[in-house]
SEKOL-468177 format. One record per residue: z, x, y of N, C-alpha, C, O in turn. Coordinates in pm, whole numbers, padded with zeros to 5 digits, always signed. Atoms other than C-alpha are relative to their C-alpha. Layout:
N
ZXYZXYZXYZXY
...
//
This chain:
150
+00045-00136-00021+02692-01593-00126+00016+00082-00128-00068+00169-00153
-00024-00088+00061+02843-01447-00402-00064-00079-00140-00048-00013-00243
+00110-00008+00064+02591-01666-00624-00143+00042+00008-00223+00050-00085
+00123-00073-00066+02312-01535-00467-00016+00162-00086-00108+00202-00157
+00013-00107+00058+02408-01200-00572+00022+00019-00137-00054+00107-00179
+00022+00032+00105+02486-01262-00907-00162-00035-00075-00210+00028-00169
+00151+00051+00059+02128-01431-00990-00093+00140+00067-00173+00207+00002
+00085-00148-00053+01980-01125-00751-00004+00114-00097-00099+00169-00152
-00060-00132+00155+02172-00858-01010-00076+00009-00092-00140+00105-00136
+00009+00047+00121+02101-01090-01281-00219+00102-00011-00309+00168-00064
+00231-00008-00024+01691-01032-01199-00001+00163+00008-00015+00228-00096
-00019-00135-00019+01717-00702-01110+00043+00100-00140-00022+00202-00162
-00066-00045+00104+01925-00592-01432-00138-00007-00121-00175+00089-00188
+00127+00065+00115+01608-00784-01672-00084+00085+00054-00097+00188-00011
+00132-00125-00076+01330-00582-01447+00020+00105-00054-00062+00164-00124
-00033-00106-00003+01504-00331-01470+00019+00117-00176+00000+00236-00202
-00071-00036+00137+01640-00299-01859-00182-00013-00093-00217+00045-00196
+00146+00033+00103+01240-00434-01975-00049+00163+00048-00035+00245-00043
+00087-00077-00091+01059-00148-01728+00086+00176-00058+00018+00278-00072
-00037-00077+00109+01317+00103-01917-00065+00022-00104-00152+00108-00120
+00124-00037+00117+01184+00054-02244-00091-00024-00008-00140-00017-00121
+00196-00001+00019+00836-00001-02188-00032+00186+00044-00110+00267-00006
-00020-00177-00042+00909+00372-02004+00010+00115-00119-00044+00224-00136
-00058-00071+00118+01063+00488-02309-00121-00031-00144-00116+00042-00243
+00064+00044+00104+00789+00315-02550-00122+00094+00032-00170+00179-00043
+00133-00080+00014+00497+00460-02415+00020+00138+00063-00074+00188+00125
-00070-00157-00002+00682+00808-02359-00028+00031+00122-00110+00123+00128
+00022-00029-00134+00681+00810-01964+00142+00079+00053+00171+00146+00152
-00170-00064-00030+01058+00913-01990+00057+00109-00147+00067+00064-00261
-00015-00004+00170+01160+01171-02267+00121+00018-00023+00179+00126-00034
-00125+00025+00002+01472+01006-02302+00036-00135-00052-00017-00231+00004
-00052+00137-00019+01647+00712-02439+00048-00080+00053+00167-00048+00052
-00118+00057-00086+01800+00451-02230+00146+00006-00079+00247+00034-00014
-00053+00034+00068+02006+00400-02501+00084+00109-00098+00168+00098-00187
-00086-00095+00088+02091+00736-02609+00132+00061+00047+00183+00160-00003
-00185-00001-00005+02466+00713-02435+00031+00021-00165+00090+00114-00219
-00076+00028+00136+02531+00626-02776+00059+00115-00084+00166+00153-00130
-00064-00119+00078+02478+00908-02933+00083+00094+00071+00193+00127+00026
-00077-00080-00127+02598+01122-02640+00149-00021+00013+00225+00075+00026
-00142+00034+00016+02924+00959-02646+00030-00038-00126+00124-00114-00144
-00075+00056+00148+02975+00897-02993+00062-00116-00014+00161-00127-00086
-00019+00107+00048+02970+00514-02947-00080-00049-00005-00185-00027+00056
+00103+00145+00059+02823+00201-03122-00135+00048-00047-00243-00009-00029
+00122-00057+00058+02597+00461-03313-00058-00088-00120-00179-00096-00143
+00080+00072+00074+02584+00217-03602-00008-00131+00024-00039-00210-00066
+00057+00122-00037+02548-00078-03401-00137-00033+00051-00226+00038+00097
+00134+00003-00010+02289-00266-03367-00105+00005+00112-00039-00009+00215
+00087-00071-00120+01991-00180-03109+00032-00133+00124+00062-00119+00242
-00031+00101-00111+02036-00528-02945+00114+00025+00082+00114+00022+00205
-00101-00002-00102+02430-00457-02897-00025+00130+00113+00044+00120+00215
-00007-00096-00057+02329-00119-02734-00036-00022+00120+00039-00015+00217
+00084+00109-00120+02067-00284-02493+00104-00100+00073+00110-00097+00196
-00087+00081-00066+02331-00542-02419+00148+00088+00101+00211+00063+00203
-00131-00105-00125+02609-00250-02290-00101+00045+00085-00068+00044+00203
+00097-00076-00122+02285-00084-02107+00021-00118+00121+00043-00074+00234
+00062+00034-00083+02237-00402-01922+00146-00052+00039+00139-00122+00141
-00113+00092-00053+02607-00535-01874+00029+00155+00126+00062+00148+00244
-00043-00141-00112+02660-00154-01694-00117+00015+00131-00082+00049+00244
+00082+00003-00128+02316-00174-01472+00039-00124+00065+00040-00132+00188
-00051+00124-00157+02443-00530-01336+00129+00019+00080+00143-00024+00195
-00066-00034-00071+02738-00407-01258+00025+00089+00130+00111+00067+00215
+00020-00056-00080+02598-00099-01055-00085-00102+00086-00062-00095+00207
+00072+00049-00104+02354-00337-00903+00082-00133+00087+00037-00197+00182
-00058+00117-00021+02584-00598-00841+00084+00067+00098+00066+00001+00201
-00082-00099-00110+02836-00332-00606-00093+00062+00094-00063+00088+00211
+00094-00018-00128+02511-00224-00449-00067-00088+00081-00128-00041+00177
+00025+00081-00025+02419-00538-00367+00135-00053+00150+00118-00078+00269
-00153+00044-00073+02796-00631-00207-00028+00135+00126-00022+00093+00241
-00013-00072-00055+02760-00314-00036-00153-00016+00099-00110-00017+00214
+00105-00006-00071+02408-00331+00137+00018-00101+00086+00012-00070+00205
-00055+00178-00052+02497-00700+00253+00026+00065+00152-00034+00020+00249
-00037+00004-00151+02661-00522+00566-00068+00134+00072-00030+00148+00189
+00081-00091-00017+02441-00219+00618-00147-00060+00067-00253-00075+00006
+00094+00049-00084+02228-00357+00914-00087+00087+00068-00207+00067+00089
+00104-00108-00117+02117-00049+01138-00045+00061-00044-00067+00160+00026
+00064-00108+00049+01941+00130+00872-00108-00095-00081-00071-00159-00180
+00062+00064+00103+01631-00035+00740-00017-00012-00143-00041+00095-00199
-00018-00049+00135+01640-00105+00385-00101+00075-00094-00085+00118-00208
+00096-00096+00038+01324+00071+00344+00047+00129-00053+00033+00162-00170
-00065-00149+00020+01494+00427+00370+00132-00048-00051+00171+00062-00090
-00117-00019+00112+01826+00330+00182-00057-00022-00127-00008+00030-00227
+00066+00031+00125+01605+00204-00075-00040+00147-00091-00011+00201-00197
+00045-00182+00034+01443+00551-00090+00108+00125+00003+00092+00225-00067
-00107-00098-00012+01727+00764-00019+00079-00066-00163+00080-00007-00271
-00094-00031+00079+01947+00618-00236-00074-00025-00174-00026+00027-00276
+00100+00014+00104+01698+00524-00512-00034+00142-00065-00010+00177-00181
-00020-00151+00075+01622+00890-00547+00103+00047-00025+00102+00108-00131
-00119-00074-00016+01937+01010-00505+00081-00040-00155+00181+00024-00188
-00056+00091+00110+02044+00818-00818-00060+00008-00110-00001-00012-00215
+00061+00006+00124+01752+00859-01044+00001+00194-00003-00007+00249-00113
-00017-00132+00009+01778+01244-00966+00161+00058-00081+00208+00149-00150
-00203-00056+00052+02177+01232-01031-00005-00034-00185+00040+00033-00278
+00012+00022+00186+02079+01030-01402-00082+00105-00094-00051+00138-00209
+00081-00103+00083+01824+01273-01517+00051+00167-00003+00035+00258-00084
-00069-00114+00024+02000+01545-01441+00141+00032-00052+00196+00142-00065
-00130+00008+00104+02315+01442-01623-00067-00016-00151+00005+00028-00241
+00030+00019+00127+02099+01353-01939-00082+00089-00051-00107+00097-00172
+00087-00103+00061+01866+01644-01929+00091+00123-00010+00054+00211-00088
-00130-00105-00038+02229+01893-01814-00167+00088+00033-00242+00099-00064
+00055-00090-00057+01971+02114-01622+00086+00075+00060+00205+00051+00081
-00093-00069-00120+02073+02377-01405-00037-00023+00114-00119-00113+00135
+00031+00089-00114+02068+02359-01055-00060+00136+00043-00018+00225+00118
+00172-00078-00064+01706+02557-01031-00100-00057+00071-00101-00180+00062
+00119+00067-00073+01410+02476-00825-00063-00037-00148-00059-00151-00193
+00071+00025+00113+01238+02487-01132+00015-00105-00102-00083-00141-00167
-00053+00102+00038+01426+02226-01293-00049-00167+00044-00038-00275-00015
+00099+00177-00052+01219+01923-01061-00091+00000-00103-00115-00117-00134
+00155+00012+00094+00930+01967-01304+00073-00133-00102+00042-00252-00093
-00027+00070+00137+01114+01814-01620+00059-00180+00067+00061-00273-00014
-00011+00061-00036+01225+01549-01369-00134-00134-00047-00248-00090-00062
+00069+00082-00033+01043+01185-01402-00033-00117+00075+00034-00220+00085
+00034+00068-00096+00838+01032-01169-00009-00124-00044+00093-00178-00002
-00017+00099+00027+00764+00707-01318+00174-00070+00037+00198-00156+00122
-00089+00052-00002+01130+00654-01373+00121+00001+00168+00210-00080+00194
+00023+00003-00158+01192+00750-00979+00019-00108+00055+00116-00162+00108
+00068+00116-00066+00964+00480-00887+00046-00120-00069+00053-00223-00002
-00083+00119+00077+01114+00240-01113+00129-00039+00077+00136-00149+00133
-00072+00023-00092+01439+00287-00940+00016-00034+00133+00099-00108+00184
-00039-00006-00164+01390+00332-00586-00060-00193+00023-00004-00279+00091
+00016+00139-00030+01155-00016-00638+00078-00109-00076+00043-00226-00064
-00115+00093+00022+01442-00188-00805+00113-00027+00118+00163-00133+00154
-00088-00008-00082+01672-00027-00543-00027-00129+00141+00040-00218+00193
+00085+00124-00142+01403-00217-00242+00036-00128-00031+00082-00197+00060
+00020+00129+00049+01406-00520-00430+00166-00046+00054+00183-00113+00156
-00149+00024-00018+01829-00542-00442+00052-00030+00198+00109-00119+00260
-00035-00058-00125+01855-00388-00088-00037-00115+00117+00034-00160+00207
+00118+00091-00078+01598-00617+00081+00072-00156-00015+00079-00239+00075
-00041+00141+00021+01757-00926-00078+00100-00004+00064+00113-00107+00129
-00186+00029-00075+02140-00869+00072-00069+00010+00080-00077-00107+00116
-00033+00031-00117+02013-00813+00358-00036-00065+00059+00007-00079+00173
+00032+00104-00058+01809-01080+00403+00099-00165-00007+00107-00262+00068
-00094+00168-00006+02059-01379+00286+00107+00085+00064+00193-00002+00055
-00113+00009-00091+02338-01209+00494-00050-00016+00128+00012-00083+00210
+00022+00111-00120+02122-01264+00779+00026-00119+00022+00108-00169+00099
+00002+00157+00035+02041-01603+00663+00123-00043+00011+00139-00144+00080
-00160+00077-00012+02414-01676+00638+00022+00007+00100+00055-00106+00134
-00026-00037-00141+02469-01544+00990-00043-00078+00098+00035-00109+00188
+00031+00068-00044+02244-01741+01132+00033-00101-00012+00080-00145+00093
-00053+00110+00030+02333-02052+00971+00120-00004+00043+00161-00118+00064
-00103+00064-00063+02644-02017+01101+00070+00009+00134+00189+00014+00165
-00034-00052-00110+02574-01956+01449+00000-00229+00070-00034-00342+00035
+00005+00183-00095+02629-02299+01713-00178-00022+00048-00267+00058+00077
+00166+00110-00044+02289-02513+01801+00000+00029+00182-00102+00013+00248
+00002-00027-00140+02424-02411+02185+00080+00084+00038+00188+00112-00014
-00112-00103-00019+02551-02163+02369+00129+00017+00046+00167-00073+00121
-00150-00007+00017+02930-02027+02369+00095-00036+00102+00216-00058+00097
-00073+00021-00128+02995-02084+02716-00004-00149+00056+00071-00196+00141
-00022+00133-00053+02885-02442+02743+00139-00086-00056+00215-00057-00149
-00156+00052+00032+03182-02707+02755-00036-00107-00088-00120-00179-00035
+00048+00119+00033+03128-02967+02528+00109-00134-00023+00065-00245-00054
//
């Protein structure tokens, strides 16, 4: 189980870290993934690969705890956690990297692309736990039922 989610992460993290900068290349986001760096005043003169490489060791880790966590989240389709928390997450990043205030007016500078990027990374993650924790569930139910004697 807990390779499953690993290789799930793993996929998810690559989608996720390419679909960034292609965002950022053809100016759909006007933001760096990558500009923690400067923001925190680390690994400014390192090189672009190591930067990319902390971006993506920190998104497998969030996806890798959302993953563990969805696993037992059965009575809510993962449709709407996908979307709930998918926004909820790309709204919380853009508004820590743009420091807006908290105006109506402030959704504008928001981006949609990068939204939809999330919430369909979020589906993708969400959808997978909860389909192999079925799968495990099942597999480890008896071939007959509980009350026969055998």
């Amino acid at each position: 189980m807990v390779y499953l989610g690993i290789i799930t992460s793993l996929f998810a993290t690559l989608l996720l870290t390419l679909t960034l900068k292609l965002l950022s290349l053809f100016h759909f986001i006007k933001w760096s993934p990558v500009g923690y760096t400067k923001r925190l005043d680390i690994l400014t003169e390192s090189h672009w690969t190591v930067q990319w490489l902390i971006l993506m060791v920190v998104i497998f880790c969030i996806i890798l705890i959302f993953y563990f966590i969805m696993q037992f989240v059965q009575m809510v389709p993962p449709f709407f956690t996908s979307l709930i928390i998918g926004a909820i997450f790309a709204l919380i990043c853009e508004w820590i990297i743009f420091d807006l205030p908290a105006e109506l007016s402030s959704f504008k500078k928001l981006s949609i692309p990068f939204m939809v990027t999330l919430i369909i990374t979020a589906r993708f993650v969400f959808e997978t736990a909860m389909f192999h924790y079925r799968a495990e569930n099942e597999r480890n139910k008896l071939p007959y039922k509980d009350t026969m004697i055998k």
